[in-house]
N, C-alpha and C positions, 0 to 999 in steps of 0.2 A: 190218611196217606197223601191225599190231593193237596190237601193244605201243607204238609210237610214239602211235597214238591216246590210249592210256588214262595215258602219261605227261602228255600236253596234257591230260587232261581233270581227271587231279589238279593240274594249276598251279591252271586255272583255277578251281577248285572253292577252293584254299588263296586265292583273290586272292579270291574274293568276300566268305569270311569273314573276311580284313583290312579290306576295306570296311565289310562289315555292323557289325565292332566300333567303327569311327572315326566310326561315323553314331551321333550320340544318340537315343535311342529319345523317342517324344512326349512321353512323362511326364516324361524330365528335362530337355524344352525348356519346359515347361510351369509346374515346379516352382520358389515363389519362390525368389527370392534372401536368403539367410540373415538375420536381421533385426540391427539396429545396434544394439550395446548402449550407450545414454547414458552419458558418464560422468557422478563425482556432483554437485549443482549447486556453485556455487559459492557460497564463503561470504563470507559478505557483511561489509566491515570493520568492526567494533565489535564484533563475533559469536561471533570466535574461540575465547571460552571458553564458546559457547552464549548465545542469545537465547530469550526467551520471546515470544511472537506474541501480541500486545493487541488486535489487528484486523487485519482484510486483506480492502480494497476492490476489487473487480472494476471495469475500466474496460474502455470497447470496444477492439476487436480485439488479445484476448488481453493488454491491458495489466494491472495491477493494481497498490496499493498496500500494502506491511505496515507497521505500527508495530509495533516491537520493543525490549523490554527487555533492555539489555545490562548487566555491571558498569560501563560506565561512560557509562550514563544512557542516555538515548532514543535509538534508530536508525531512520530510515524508510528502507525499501528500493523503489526504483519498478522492474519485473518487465518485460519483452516475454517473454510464455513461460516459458523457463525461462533465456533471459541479463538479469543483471542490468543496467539500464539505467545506473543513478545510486542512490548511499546520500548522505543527510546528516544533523545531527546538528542539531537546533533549538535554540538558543538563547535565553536568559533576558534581561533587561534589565541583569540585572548578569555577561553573558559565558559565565555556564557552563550547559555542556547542560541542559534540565528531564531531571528525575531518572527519568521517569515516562510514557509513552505511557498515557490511559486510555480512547480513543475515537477514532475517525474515521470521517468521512463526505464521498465525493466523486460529481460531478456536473459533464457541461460542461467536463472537462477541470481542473477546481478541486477543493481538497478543503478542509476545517476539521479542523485536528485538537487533541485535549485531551492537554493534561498535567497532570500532579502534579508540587509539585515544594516542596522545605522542611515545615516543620510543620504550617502550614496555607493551603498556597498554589495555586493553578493557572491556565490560561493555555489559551489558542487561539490557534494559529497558522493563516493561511491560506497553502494553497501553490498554485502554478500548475504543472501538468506539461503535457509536450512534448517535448524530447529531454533534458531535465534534472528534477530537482527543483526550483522558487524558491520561496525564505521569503518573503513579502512583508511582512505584516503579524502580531501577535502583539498581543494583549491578556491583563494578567494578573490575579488578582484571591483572592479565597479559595475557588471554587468552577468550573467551569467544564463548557460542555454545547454538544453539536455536532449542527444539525437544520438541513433547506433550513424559515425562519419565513416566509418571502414565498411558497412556493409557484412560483418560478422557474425550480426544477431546480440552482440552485446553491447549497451547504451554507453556512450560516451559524452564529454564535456568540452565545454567551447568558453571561456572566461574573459570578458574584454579586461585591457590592462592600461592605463596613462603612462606617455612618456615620461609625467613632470616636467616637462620642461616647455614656457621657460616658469609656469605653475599647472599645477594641480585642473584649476580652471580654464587657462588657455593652452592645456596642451593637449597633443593630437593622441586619438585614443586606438587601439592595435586590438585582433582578438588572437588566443591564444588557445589551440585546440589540445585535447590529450586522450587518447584512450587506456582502456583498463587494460590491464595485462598482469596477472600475479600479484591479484588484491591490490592492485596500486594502480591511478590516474598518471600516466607519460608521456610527459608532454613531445608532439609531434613538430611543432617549429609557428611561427606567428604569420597574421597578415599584415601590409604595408600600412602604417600608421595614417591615421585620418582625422582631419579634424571638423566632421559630420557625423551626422547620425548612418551606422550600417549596420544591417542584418547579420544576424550571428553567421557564421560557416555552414554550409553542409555539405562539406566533404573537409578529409582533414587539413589541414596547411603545413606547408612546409619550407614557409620561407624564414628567412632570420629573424631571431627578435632584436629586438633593441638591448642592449648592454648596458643600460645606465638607469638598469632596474632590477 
């Protein structure tokens, strides 16, 4: 009978510590869970052989803007995080991409952005974001500068312009401000023509331009 006891008493003892092993102790209920490793972002198309970042604007709720220099001319990348939303490629009056990202600045869901682009040339484009990129408007000129001049909250453009006259090279050079207003850069009026080096505007102008341009 004794010995029947102490067989029963070894089962039990072996059952308990099958139980005791299949119960997880607190610390590995407690313990995260392993962390995710990202993969790497994505590249963004124009990129492939590497881009240079010329700016990169912060928008609300983790949105943001890059301008980026690729071999084959300007790229803007619009960001949620870290998936890319929308890339496009802005274009010149005569078709092909400006060469050159050199500024941006956004505000209110709008940006202004500068390029370079040929020998002595450059331009502002304004875009609208939301689920895409749009180009809407684009003014081009030999100089160009991106700042909110109204104090609105939404970025605007300043374009320096030549009179030609009595050339190209000797003549006196103006800037020419414009703000956004219903998708479109409009223009507010010029400064007095000069023939020196001057700082873009910041505030808008509104004196006359020259007419024989």
């Amino acid at each position: 009978m004794e010995h029947m006891k102490r067989g029963l008493r070894r089962c039990m003892l072996a059952l308990l510590g099958v139980l005791t092993l299949a119960i997880p102790s607190a610390a590995e209920m407690t313990r995260p869970a392993a962390p995710q490793i990202a993969g790497p972002p994505p590249v963004v198309p124009g990129c492939e052989q590497g881009c240079e970042t010329m700016f990169s604007a912060a928008l609300p709720d983790g949105h943001r803007l890059d301008g980026l220099h690729g071999v084959g001319g300007n790229v803007l990348a619009y960001w949620d995080g870290a998936s890319l939303v929308d890339t496009t490629q802005v274009r010149g009056s005569d078709g092909q991409p400006y060469e050159r990202v050199t500024a941006g600045l956004c505000g209110a869901g709008r940006c202004a952005v500068a390029f370079e682009f040929g020998a002595h040339s450059a331009a502002v484009a304004a875009l609208r974001l939301d689920t895409k990129i749009t180009v809407d408007t684009a003014v081009e000129g030999v100089a160009a500068d991106v700042r909110d001049l109204n104090a609105d909250g939404v970025p605007d453009a300043a374009v320096r312009q030549s009179t030609y006259e009595p050339s190209f090279a000797l003549a006196p050079l103006y800037w020419m401000t414009y703000v956004q207003q219903d998708d479109h850069l409009v223009p507010t009026g010029c400064t007095t023509p000069v023939q020196a080096y001057e700082e873009a505007p910041i505030t808008v102008a509104t004196g006359a331009c020259p007419t024989n341009v």
